[in-house]
Structure formats: structure tokens, C-alpha cells
N, C-alpha and C positions, 0 to 999 in steps of 0.2 A: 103343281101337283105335290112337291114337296111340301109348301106349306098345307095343306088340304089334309094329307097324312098325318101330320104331326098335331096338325089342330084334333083330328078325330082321335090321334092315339092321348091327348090328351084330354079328352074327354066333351069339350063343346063339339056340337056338328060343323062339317066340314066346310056349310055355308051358312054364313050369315043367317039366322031365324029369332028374330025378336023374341016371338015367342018364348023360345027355349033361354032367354038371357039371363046369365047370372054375369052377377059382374066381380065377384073373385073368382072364376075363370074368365072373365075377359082381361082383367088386368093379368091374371099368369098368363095369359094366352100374348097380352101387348110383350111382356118382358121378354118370352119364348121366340117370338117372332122377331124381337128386335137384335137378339143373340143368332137366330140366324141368319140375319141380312148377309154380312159379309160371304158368309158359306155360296148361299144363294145366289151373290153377286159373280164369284170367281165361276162358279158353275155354268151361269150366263154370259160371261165375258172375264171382267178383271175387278176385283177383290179394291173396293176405295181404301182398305186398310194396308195393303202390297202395294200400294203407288208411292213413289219418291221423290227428293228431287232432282233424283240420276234417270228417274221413268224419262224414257223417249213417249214424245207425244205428237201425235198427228193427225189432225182434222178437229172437228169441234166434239165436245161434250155434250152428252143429252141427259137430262134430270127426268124423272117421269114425276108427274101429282098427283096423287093418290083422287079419286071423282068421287070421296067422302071424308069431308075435313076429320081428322084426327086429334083427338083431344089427349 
């Protein structure tokens, strides 16, 4: 939701439409997106940029892949 928002406040639609593709807002859009991973992260659990090597850790890590390679 937060990414959806911020895609539509800056200007491409909030989903994916070739159609509508420009690709200097797809690359502002990659940069935007990538500034707010961490936000995002902490919001859903815990921030990869706040982990140390004082973090107590417990059980396994899960990575997700994105189901559209990324160039």
C-alpha cells in the first residue's frame, strides 16, 4: 500500500501498465523505491540497516524474489 501511494503521488500508476510506460519515471520510480526499502522493512518487521553484530538472532532468515527479474 505504501509503495502504491507513493508510486501514484509520484506520478506513474499505482500498477504496473506498459502501456502508460515512461522510463524516466520508471528509473525515479526504481531510485524512490529503493530509498524506501528500509522504512518498509522496519514497518513489516525489522529494518536490514538496524541489524548488528550485537542483534540477537533467532531462527532462520527468509529473503523474498521478486516473480519479475529486475534490471
Amino acid at each position: 500500500m505504501q509503495e502504491q501511494a507513493e508510486r501514484q503521488r509520484m506520478g506513474p500508476p499505482p500498477v504496473w501498465d506498459e502501456s502508460a510506460r515512461s522510463d524516466d519515471a520508471e528509473e525515479q520510480w526504481k531510485s524512490r523505491a529503493f530509498d524506501m526499502a528500509p522504512d518498509i522493512a522496519s514497518a513489516l518487521g525489522a529494518s536490514p540497516l538496524a541489524l548488528t553484530a550485537d542483534t540477537r538472532v533467532r531462527g532462520v532468515g527468509i529473503l523474498a524474489e521478486t516473480p519479475v527479474p529486475v534490471h
